[in-house]
GUTORBA-630268 format. One record per residue (C-alpha): x, z, y. Coordinates in steps of 0.5 Angstrom, whole numbers, plus 500, padded with zeros to 3 digits. Layout:
BEGIN
atom X = X&Z = Z&Y = Y
...
//
This chain:
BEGIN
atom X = 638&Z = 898&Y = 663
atom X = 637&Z = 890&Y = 662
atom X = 641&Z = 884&Y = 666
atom X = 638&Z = 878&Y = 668
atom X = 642&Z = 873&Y = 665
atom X = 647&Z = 873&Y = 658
atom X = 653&Z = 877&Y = 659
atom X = 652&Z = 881&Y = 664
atom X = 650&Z = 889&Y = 664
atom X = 650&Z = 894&Y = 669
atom X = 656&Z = 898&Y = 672
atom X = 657&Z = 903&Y = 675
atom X = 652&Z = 906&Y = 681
atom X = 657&Z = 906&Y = 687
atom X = 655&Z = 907&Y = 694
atom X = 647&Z = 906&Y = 694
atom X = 648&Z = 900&Y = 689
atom X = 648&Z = 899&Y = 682
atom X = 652&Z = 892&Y = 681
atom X = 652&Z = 887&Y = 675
atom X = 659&Z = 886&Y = 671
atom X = 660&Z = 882&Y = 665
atom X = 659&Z = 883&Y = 658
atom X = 660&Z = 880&Y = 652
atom X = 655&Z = 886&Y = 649
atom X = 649&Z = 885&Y = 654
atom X = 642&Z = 882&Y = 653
atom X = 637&Z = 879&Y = 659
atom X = 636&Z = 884&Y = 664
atom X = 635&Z = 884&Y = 672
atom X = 641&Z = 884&Y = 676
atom X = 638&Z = 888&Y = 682
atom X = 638&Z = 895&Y = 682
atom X = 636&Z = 900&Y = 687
atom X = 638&Z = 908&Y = 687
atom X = 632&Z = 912&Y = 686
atom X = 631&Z = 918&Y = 689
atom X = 638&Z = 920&Y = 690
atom X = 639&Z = 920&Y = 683
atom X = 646&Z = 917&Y = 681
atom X = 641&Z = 913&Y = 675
atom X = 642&Z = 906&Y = 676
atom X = 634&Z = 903&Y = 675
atom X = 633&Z = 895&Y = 675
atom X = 628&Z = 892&Y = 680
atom X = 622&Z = 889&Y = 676
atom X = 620&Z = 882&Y = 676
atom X = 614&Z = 882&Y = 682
atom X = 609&Z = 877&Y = 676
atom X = 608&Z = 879&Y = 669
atom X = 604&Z = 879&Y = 663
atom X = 605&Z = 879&Y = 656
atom X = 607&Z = 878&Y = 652
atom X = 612&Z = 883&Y = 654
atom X = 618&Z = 887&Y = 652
atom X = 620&Z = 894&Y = 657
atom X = 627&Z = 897&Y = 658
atom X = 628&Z = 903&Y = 662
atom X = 621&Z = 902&Y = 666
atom X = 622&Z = 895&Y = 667
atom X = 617&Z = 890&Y = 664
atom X = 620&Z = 883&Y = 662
atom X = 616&Z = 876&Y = 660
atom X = 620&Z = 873&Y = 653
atom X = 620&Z = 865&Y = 654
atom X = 622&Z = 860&Y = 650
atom X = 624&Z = 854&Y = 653
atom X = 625&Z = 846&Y = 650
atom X = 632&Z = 842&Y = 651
atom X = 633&Z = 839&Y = 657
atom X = 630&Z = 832&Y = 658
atom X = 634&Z = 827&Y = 663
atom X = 630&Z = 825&Y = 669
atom X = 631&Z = 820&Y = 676
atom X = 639&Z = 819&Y = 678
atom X = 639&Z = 821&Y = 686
atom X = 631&Z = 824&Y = 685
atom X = 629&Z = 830&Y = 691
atom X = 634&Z = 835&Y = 692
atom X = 640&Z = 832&Y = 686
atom X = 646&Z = 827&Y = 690
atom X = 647&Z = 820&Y = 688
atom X = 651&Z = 822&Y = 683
atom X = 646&Z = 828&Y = 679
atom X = 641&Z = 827&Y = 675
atom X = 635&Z = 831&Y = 675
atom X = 633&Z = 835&Y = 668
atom X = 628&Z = 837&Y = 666
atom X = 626&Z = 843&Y = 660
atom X = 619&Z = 847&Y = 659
atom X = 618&Z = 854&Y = 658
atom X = 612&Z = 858&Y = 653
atom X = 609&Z = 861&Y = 654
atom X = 605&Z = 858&Y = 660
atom X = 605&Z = 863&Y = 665
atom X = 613&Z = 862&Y = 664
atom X = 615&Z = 857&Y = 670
atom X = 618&Z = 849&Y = 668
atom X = 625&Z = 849&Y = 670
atom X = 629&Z = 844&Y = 673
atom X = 636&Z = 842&Y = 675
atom X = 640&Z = 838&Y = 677
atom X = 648&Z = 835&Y = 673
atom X = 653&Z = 830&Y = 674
atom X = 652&Z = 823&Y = 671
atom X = 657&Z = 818&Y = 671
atom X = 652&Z = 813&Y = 670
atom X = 648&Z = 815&Y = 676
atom X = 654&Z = 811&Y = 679
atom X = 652&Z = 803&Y = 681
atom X = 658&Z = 799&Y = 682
atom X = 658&Z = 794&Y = 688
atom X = 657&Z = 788&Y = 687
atom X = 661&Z = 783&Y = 692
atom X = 657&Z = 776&Y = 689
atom X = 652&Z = 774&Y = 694
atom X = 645&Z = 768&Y = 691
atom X = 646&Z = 760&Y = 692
atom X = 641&Z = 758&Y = 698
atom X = 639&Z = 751&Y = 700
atom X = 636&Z = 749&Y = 693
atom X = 633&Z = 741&Y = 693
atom X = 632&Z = 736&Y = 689
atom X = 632&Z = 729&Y = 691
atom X = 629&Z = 724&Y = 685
atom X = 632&Z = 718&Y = 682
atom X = 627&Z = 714&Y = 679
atom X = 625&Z = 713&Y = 674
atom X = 627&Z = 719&Y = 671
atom X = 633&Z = 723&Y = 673
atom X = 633&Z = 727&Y = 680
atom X = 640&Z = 730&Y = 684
atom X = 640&Z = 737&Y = 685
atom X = 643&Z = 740&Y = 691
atom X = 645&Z = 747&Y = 693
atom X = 649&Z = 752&Y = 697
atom X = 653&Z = 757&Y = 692
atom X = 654&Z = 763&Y = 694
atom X = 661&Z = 768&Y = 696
atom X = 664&Z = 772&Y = 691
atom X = 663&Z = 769&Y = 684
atom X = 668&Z = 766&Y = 679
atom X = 663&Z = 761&Y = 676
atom X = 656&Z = 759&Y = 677
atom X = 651&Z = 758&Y = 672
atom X = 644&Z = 752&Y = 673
atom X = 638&Z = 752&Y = 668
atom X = 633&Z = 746&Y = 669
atom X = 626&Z = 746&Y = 666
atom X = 619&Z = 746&Y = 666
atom X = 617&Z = 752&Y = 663
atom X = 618&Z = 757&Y = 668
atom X = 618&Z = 763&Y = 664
atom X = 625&Z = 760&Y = 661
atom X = 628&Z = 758&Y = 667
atom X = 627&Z = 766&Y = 670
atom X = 629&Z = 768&Y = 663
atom X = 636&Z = 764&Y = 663
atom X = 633&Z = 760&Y = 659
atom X = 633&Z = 764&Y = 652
atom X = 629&Z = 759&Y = 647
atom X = 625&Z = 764&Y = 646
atom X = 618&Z = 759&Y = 650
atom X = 616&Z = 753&Y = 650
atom X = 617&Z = 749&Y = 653
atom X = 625&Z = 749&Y = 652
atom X = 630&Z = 748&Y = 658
atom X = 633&Z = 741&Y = 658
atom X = 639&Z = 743&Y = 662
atom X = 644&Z = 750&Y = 661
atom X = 650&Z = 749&Y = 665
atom X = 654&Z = 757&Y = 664
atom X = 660&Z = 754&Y = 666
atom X = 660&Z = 751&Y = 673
atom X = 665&Z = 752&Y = 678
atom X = 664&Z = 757&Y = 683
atom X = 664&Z = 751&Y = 689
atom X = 660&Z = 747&Y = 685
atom X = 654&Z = 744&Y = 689
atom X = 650&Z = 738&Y = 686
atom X = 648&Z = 736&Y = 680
atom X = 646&Z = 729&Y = 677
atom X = 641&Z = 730&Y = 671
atom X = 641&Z = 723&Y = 669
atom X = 635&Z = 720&Y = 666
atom X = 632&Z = 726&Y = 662
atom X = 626&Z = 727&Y = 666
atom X = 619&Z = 726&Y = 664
atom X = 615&Z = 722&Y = 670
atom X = 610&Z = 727&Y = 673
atom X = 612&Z = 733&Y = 670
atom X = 613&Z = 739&Y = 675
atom X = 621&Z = 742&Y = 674
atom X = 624&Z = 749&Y = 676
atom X = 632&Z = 751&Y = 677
atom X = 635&Z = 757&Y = 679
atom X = 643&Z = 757&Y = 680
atom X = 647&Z = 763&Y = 678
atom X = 653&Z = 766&Y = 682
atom X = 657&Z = 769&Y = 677
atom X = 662&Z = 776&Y = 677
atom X = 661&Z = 779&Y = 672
atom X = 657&Z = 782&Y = 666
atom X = 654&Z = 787&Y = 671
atom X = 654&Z = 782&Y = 677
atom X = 650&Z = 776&Y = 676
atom X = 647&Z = 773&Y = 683
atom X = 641&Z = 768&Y = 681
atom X = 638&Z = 764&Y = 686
atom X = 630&Z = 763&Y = 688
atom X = 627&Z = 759&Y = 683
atom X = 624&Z = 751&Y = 687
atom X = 619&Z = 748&Y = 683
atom X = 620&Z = 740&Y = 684
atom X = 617&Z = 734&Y = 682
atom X = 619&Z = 729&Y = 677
atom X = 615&Z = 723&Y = 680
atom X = 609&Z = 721&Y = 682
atom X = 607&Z = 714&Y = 681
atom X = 600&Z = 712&Y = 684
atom X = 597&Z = 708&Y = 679
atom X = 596&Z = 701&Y = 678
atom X = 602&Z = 698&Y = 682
atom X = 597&Z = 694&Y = 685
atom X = 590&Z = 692&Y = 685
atom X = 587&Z = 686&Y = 687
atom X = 578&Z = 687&Y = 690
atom X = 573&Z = 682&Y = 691
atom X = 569&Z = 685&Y = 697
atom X = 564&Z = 690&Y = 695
atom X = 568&Z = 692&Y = 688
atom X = 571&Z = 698&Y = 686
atom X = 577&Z = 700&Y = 682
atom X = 580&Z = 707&Y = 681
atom X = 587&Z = 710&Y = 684
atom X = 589&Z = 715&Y = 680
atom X = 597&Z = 719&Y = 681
atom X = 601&Z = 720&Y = 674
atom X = 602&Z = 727&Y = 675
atom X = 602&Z = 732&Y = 670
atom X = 597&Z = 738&Y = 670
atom X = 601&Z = 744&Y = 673
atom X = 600&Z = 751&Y = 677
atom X = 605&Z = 749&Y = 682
atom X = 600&Z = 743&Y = 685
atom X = 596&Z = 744&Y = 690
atom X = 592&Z = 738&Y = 693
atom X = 593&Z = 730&Y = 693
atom X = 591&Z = 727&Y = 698
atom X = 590&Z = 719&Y = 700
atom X = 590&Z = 715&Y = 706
atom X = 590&Z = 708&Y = 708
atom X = 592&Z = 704&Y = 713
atom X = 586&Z = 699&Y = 714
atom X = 579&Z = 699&Y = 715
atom X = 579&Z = 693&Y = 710
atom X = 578&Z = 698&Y = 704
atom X = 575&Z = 705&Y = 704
atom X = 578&Z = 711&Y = 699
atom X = 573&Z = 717&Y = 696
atom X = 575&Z = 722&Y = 695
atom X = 581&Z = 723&Y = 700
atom X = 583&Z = 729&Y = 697
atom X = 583&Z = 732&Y = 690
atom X = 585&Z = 739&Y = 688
atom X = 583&Z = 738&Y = 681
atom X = 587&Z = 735&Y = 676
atom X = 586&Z = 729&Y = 675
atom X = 588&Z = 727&Y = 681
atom X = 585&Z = 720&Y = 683
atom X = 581&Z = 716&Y = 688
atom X = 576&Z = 710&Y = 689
atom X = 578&Z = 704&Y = 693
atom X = 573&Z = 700&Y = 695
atom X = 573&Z = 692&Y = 698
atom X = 570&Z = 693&Y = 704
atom X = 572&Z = 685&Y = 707
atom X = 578&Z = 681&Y = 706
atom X = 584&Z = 683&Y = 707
atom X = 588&Z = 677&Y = 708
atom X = 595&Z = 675&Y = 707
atom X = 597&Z = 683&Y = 708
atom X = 595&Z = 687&Y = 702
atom X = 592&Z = 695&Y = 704
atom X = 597&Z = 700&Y = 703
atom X = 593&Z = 707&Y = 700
atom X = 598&Z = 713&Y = 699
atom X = 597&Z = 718&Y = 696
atom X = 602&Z = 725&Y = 697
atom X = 601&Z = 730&Y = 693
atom X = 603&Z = 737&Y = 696
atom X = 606&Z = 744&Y = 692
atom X = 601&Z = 751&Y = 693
atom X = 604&Z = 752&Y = 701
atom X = 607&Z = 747&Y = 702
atom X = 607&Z = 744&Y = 709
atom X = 610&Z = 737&Y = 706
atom X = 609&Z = 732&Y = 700
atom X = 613&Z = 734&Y = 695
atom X = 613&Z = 727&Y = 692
atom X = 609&Z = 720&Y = 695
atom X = 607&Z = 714&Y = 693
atom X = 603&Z = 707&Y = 695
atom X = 600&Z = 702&Y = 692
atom X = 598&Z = 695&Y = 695
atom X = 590&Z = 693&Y = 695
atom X = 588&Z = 685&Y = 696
atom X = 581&Z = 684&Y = 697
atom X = 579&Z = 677&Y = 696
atom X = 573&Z = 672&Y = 699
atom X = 568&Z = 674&Y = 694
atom X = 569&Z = 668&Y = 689
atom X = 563&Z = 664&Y = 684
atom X = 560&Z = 667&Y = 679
atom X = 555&Z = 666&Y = 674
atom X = 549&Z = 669&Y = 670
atom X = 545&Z = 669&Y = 664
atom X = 538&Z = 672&Y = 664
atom X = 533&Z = 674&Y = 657
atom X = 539&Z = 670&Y = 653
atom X = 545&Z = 671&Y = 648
atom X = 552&Z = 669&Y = 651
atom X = 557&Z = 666&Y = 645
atom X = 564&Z = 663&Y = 645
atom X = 570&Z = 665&Y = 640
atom X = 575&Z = 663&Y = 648
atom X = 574&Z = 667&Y = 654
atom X = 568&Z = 670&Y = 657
atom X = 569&Z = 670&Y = 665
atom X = 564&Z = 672&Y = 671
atom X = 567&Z = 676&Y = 677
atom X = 560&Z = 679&Y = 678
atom X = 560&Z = 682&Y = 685
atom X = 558&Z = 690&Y = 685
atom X = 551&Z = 691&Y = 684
atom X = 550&Z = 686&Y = 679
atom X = 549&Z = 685&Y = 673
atom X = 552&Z = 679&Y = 668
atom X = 546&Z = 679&Y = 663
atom X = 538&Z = 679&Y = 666
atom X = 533&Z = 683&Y = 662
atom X = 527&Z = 677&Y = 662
atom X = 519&Z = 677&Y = 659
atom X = 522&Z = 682&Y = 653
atom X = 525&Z = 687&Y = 657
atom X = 531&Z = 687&Y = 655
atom X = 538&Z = 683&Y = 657
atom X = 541&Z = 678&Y = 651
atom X = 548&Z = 680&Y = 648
atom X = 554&Z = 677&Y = 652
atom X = 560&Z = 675&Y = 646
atom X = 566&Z = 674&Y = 646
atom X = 572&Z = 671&Y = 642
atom X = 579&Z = 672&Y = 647
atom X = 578&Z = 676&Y = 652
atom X = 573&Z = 677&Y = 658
atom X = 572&Z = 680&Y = 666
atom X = 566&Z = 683&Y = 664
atom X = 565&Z = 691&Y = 663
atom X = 560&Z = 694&Y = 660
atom X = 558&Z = 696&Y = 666
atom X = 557&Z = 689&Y = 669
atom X = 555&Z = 686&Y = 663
atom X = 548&Z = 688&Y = 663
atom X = 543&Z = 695&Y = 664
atom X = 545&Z = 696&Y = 657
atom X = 552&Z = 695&Y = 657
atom X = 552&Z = 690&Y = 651
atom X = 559&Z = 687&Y = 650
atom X = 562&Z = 685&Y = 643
atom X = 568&Z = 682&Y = 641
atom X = 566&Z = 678&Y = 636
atom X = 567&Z = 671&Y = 633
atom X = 562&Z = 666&Y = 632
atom X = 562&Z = 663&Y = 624
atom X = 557&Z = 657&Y = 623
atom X = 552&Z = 658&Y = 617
atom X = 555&Z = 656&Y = 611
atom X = 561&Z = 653&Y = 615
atom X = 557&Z = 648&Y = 618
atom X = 557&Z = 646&Y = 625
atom X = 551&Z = 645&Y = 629
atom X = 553&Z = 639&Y = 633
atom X = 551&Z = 632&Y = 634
atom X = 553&Z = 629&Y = 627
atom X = 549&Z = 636&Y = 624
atom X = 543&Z = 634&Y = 628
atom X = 543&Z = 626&Y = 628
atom X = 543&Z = 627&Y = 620
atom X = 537&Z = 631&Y = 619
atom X = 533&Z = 626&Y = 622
atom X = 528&Z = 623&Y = 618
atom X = 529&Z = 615&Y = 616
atom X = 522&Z = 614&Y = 617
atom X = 523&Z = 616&Y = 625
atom X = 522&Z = 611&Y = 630
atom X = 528&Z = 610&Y = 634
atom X = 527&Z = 608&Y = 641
atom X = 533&Z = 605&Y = 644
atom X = 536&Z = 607&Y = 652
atom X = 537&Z = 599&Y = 653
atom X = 542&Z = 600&Y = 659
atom X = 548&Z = 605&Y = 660
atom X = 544&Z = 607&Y = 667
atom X = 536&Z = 608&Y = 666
atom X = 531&Z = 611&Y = 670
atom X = 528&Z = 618&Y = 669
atom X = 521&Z = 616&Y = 668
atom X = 523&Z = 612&Y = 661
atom X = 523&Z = 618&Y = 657
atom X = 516&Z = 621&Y = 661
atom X = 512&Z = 615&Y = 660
atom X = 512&Z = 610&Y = 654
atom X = 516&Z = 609&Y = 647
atom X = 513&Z = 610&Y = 640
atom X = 511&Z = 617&Y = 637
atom X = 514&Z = 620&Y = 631
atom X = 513&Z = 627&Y = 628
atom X = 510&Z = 629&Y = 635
atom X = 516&Z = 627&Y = 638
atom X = 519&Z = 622&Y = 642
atom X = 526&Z = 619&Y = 640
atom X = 531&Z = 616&Y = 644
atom X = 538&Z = 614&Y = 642
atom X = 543&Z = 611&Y = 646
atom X = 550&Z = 608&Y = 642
atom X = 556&Z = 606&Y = 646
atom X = 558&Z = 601&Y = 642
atom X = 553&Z = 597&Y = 645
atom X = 555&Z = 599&Y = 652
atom X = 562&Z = 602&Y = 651
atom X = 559&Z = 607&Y = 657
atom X = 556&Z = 614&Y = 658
atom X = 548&Z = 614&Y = 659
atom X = 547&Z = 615&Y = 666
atom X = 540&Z = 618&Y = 667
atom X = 539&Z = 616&Y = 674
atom X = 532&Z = 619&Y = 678
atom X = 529&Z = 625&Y = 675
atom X = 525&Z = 628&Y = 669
atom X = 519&Z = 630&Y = 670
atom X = 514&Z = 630&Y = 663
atom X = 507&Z = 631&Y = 662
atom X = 504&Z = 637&Y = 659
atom X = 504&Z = 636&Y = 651
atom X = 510&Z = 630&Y = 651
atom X = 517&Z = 632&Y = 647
atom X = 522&Z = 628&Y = 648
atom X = 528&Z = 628&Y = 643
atom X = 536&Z = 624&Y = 646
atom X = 541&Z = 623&Y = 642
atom X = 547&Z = 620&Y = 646
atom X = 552&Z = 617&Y = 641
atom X = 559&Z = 616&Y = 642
atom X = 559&Z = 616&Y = 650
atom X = 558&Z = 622&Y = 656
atom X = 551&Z = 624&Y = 658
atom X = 551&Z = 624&Y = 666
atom X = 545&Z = 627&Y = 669
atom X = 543&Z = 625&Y = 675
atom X = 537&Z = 627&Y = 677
atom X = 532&Z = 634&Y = 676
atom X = 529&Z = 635&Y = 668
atom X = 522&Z = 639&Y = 669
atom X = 516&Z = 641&Y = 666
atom X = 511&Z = 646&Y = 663
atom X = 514&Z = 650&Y = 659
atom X = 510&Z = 652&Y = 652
atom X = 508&Z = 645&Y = 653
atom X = 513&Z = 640&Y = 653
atom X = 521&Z = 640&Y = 651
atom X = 526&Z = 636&Y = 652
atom X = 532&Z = 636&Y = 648
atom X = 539&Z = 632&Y = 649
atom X = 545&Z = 631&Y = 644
atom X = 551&Z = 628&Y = 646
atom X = 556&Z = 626&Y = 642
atom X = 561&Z = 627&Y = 648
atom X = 561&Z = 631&Y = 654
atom X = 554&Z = 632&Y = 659
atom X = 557&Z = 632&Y = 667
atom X = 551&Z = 634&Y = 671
atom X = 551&Z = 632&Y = 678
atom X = 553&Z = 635&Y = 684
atom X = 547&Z = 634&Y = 687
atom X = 542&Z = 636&Y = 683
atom X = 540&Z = 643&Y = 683
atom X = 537&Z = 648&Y = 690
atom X = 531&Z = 649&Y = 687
atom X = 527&Z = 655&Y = 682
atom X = 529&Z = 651&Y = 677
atom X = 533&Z = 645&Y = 677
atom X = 534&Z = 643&Y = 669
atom X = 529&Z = 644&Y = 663
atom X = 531&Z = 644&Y = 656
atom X = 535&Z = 645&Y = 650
atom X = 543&Z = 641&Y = 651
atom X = 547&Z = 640&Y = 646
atom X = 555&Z = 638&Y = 648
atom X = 561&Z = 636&Y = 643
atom X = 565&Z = 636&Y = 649
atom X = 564&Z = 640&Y = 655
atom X = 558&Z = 640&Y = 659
atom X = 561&Z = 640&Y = 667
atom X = 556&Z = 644&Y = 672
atom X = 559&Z = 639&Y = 678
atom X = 563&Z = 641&Y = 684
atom X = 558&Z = 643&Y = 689
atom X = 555&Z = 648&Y = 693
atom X = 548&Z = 648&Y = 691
atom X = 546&Z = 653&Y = 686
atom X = 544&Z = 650&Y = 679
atom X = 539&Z = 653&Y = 676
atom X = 537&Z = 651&Y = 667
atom X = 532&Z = 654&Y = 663
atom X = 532&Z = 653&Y = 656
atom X = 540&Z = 653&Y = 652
atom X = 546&Z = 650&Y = 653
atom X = 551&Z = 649&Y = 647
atom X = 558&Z = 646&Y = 649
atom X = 562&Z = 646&Y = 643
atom X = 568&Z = 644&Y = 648
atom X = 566&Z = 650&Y = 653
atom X = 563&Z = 650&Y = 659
atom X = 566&Z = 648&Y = 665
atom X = 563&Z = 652&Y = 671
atom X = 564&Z = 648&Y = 678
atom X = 560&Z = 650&Y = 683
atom X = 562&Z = 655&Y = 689
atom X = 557&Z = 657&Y = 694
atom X = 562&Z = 659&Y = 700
atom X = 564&Z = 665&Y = 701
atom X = 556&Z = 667&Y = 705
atom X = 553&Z = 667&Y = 698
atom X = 557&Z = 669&Y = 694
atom X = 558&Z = 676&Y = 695
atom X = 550&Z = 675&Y = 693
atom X = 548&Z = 669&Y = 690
atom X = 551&Z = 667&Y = 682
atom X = 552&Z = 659&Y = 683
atom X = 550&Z = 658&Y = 676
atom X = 544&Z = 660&Y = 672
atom X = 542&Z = 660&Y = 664
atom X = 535&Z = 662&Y = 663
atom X = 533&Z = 661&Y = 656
atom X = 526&Z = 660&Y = 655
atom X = 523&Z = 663&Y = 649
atom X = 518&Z = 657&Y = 648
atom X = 523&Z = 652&Y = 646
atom X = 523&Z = 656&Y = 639
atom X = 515&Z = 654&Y = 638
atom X = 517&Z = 647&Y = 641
atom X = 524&Z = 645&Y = 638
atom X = 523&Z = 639&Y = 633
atom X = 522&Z = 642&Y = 626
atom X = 526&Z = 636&Y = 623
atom X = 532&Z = 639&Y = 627
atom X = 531&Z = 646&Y = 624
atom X = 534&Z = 649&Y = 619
atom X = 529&Z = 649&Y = 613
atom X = 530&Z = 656&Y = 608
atom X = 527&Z = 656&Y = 602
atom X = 526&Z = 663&Y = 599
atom X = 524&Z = 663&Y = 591
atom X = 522&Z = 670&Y = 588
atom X = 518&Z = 670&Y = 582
atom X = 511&Z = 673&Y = 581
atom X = 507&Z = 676&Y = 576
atom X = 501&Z = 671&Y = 575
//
């Protein structure tokens, strides 16, 4: 006979039975015996599924296994206690079953934690750059430990320095009653933050709390902005790009400015606010409230203050080049354009030296806008001097006898020279400006050519005439002052003005339009206002060039070049 199991044979057959004992000599075997036929033989009982391999002992057939180590599984797992573990161990060959048990295990034993989590987490900004953390600590710890960062992975992580960005606080030594914290000024404006507290007991009972997101600042930018009625200007919030930021949403408290959009869910996050009438002295307030994802609050709010004014006076160039080496201003109303095309097709180019009001969007179509000095060439100024020498000395100068002279003197009579008139009016003899009284209108083929020396230039009256035909020029030695009431037609002044001085447009509300070139070496004094009806439509100021004065300007006033270049005979 074999037993079952390592140790055990069988004993003697007592009452029907045989039973298994211990010894140290047995080999596997069964443990169950039954009388066979009334014999006092004790025959095991055989295993119910068999196959081979196989091994026979005493009529029984038994399966030979072999079986691995046994492989630690779950703590607590089906039939096993809390405290067991189950193992397991497989057994070759395949007919052979997997085995399983269950063991004690120490470390199948959690110890209790007492420590409960911080709760109540909130952040209160102080701007510009600091915020005060608050909080509930939890019971049952012996200290508490605050990380602050805006990389959550750190904060999650008990800030380990193994991400960036780094944690900027990492307190491990806070009382376990301490529930604020004062960062100082080291946060970065805009910038999405987390912080967890953590209700410390030991080594195997650390409590953290929910990780709260928050937010640095969210300035709405500019401070403020100041409109014309119809112009435009971009609100934008100053907040970093994050995952935490759901929408910014904008609003306003009156119809004096509109906002599009009113909300924006991808960064950058911005708005445009348009002018839609004066505001008068209390400014529109816009606010811009940037939420959290699910959040049913702002997280972080701001205002900006919008002005929106009467459209002013502005001015505009048509088919010409603007140059000045000072500012270049005109509050071009939206819609419009500082610098018309003309008979070419194309705008001029607009200047300047300092600084302007004009963007590449309101200066023209094509957006031509240099910051750009202006040099004479070879360092000579083209001014009165300039041109009052190259006149010829064979040149009939005909002398403006009085200081106030009517328009018709220089559209009639004088003698001709070089297919020009010339008129000179000296100061010295009056000690005062030249007034020209009544309007110019000049006959097809007349040029007329005007020095004032040493005096101011006040016109009163309307200058016209046939364009490609005839030409005025005016050069002054001091300023050029244009009468506030000339102006109000298609075109009021004709021809080429040159100032030493300013050249004043005169304070009116009638729209002054010249056709020609202007050139004030002083600058360009620009006094018409046409109310706050027309502005928003109409420039007070019009400078058209006109392309024939280059064919009809004096060529003893023009700049002689001579090229040599030799040639083969």
């Amino acid at each position: 006979m074999v037993c079952k199991y390592t140790g055990q044979r069988c004993g003697p057959f007592q009452a029907g039975f045989c039973d298994c004992v211990y010894d140290a000599n047995c080999q596997a075997g069964s443990c169950q015996y039954s009388n066979v036929g009334g014999s006092s033989m004790c025959v095991p009982k055989c295993p119910i599924s068999m196959s081979d391999p196989l091994i026979t002992a005493n009529g029984c057939q038994f399966v030979v296994c072999t079986c691995t180590a046994w492989t630690n599984g779950a703590c607590d797992d089906g039939d096993c206690t809390p405290t067991q573990r189950r193992q397991y161990r497989t057994c070759n060959p395949t007919t052979c079953s997997n085995r399983t048990q269950c063991v004690e295990d120490p470390t199948c034993i959690v110890p209790t934690c007492a420590a409960s989590s911080p709760s109540g987490l909130s952040a209160v900004r102080a701007l510009p750059a600091g915020a005060l953390l608050n909080w509930t600590p939890g019971a049952g710890g012996t200290k508490q430990m605050l990380y602050v960062g805006s990389g959550k992975t750190e904060v999650e992580g008990g800030c380990p320095g193994l991400s960036s960005p780094a944690c900027i606080v990492k307190e491990e030594n806070l009382s376990a009653s301490q529930n604020s914290y004062d960062t100082g000024q080291i946060l970065s404006a805009g910038e999405t933050y987390y912080f967890r507290v953590v209700n410390y007991e030991s080594g195997s009972c650390p409590t953290p709390s929910a990780i709260l997101p928050f937010l640095s600042s969210c300035e709405l930018t500019p401070s403020s902005t100041v409109l014309t009625v119809g112009d435009s200007a971009t609100l934008t919030s100053s907040v970093y790009s994050s995952a935490e930021i759901q929408r910014v949403d904008f609003a306003r408290d009156s119809f004096t400015v509109k906002i599009n959009p009113s909300n924006d869910t991808s960064y950058v996050y911005s708005t445009q606010v348009s002018g839609e009438s004066p505001t008068g002295g209390t400014p529109a307030i816009v606010t811009s409230d940037v939420y959290f994802q699910g959040g049913g609050v702002p997280e972080c709010s701001d205002t900006v203050a919008v002005t929106v004014l009467t459209p002013g006076p502005w001015w505009q160039v048509k088919d010409g080049d603007v140059q000045t080496n000072g500012d270049l201003n005109s509050d071009v109303p939206a819609g419009d354009y500082f610098n018309l095309p003309g008979l070419g097709g194309f705008p001029g180019v607009a200047k300047f030296g300092d600084s302007t009001s004009l963007t590449t969007a309101k200066v023209s179509e094509n957006g031509w806008l240099a910051n750009s000095l202006y040099a004479p060439p070879n360092n000579k100024i083209q001014n009165f001097t300039f041109f009052r020498k190259k006149v010829p000395s064979d040149t009939v100068l005909n002398p403006v006898p009085s200081m106030s002279v009517d328009g018709s003197m220089f559209a009639s009579g004088g003698t001709e020279s070089y297919e020009n008139f010339w008129y000179e009016y000296d100061a010295s003899v009056t000690g005062l400006p030249l007034s020209i009284t009544s309007p110019i209108n000049l006959p097809d083929g007349r040029k007329v050519v005007i020095f004032v020396k040493g005096a101011d230039l006040n016109i009163e009256g309307s200058i016209t005439y046939d364009s490609g035909k005839s030409i005025l020029v005016a050069l002054v030695n001091g300023n050029i002052n244009i009468d506030p009431d000339v102006g109000g037609s298609s075109t009021d002044l004709q021809g080429f003005f040159l100032a030493d001085g300013n050249i004043s447009t005169g304070v009116s509300a009638n729209p002054l339009h010249v056709k020609g070139s202007v050139v004030a070496l002083g600058g360009l004094n620009l006094q018409r206002n046409l109310g706050s009806s027309l502005n928003p439509t109409t420039p007070s100021e019009v400078f058209e060039y006109d392309i024939a004065s280059i064919f009809l300007f004096p060529p003893k006033l023009s700049v002689e070049k001579t090229r040599w270049k030799e040639v083969a005979p």
